[in-house]
MARBA-3410 file (N, C-alpha, C, O; in Angstrom, 1 decimal):
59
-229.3,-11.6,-65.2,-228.0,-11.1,-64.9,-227.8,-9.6,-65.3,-227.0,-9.0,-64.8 ~ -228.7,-8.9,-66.5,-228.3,-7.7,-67.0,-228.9,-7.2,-65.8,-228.0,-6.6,-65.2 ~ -230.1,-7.3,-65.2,-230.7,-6.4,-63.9,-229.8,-6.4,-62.9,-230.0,-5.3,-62.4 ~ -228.8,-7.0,-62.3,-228.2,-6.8,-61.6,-227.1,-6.0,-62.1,-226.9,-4.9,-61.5 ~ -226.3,-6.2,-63.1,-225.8,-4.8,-63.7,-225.9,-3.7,-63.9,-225.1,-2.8,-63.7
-227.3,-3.8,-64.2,-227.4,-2.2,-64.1,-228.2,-1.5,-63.1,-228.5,-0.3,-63.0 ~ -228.6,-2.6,-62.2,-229.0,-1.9,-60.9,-227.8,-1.2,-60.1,-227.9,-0.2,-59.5 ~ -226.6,-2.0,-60.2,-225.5,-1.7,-59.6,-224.8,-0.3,-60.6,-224.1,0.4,-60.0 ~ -225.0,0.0,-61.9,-224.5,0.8,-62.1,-225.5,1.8,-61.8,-224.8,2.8,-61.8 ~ -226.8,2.2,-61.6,-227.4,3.3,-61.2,-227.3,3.6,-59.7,-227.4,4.7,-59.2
-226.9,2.0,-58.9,-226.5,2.7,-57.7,-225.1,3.1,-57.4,-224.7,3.7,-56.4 ~ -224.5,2.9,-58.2,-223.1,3.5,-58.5,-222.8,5.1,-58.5,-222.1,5.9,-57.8 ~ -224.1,5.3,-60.1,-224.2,6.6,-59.8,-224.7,7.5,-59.4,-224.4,8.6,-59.6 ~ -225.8,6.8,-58.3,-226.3,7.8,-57.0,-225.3,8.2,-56.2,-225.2,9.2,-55.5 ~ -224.8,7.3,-56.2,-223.4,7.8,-55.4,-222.6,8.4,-55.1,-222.4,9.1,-54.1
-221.9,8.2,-56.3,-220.9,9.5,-57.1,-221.3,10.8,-57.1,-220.7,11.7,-56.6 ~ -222.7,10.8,-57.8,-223.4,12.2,-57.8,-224.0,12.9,-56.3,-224.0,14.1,-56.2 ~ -224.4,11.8,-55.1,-224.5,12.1,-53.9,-222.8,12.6,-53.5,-222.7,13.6,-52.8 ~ -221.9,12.1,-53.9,-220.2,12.5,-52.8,-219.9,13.5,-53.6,-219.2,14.4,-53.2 ~ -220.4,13.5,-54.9,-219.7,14.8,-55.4,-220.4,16.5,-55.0,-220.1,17.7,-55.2
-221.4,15.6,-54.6,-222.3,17.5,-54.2,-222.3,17.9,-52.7,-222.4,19.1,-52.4 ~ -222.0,16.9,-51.6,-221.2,17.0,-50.8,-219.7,17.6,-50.3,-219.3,17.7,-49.1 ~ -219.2,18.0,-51.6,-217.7,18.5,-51.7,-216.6,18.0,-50.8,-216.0,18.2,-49.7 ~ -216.7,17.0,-52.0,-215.5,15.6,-51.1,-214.0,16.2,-50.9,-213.4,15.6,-50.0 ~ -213.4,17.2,-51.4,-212.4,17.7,-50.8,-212.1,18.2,-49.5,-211.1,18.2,-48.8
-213.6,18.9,-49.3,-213.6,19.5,-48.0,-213.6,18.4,-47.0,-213.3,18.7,-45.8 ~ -213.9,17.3,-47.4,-214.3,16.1,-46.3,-213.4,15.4,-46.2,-213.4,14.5,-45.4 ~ -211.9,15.6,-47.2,-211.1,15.2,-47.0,-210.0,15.4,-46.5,-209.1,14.6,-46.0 ~ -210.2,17.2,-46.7,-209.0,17.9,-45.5,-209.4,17.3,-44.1,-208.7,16.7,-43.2 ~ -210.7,17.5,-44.1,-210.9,17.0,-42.4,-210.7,15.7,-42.0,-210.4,15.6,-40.8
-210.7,14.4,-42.8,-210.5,13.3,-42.4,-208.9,13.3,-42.3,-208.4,12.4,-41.5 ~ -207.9,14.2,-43.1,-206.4,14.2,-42.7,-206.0,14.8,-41.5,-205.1,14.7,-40.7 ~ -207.3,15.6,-41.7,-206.8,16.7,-40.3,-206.9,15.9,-39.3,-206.1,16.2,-38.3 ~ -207.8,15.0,-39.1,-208.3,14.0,-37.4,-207.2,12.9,-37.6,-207.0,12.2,-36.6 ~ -206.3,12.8,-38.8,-205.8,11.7,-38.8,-204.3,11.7,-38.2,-203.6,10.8,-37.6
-204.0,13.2,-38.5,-202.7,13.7,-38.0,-202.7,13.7,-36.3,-201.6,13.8,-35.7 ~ -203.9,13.8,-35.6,-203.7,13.6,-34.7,-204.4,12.5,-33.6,-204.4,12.6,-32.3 ~ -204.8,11.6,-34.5,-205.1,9.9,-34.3,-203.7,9.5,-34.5,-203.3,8.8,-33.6 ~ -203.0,9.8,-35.3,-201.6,8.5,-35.7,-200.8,8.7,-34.1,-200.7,7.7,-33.5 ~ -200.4,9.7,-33.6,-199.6,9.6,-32.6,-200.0,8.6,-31.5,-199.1,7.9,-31.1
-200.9,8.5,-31.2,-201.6,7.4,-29.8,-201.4,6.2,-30.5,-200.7,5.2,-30.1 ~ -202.2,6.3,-31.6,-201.9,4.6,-32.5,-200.9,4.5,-32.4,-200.8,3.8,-31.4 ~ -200.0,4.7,-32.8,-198.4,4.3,-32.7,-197.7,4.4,-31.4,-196.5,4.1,-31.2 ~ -198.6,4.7,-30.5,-198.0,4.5,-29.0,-199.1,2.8,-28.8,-198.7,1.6,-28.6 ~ -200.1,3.2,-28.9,-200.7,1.5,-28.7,-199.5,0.4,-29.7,-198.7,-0.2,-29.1
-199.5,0.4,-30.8,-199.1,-0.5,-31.3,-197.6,-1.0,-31.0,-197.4,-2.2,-31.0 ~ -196.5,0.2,-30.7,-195.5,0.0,-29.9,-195.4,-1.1,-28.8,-194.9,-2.2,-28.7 ~ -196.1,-0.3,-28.1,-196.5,-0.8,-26.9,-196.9,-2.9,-26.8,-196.2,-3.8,-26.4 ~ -198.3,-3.0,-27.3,-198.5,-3.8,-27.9,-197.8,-5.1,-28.4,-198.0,-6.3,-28.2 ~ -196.5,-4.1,-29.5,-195.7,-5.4,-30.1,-194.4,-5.4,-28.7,-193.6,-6.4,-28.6
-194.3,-4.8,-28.1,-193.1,-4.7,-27.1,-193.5,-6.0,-26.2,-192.6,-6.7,-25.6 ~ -194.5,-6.2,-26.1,-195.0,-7.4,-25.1,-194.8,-8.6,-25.6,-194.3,-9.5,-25.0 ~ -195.4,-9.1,-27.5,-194.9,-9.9,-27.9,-193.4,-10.0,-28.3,-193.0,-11.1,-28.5 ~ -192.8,-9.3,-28.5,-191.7,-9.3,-28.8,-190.4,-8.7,-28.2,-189.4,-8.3,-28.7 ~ -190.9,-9.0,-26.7,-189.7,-8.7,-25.8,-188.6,-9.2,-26.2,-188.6,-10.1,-27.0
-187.3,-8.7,-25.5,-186.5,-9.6,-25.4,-185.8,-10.4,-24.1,-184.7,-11.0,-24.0 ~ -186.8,-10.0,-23.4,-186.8,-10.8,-22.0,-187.9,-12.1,-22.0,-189.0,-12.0,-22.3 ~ -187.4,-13.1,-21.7,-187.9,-14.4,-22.3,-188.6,-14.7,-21.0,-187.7,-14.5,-20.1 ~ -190.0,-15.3,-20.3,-189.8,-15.7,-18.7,-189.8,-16.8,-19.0,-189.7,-17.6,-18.1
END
């Protein structure tokens, strides 16, 4: 059981120390930046979408 512990915490910290030298802020303006202009469509699908289940025209 300890080997799996601490295998998981060294791959823990390859991790960390891999996202941190990548400069995760930078990667994070860009994931908001794609997101601001992903949400508009989404929210036209999902409208759309619940409008069919939840008409209020019954056939």
């Amino acid at each position: 059981m300890k080997f799996r512990f601490e295998s998981l915490k060294i791959a823990l910290k390859t991790a960390l120390k891999e996202w941190w030298t990548k400069d995760p802020f930078k990667e994070s303006a860009v994931i908001a930046y794609y997101a601001i202009f992903a949400l508009p469509g989404l929210l036209v699908v999902i409208v759309s979408v619940a409008g069919i289940f939840f008409s209020a025209k019954r056939r």
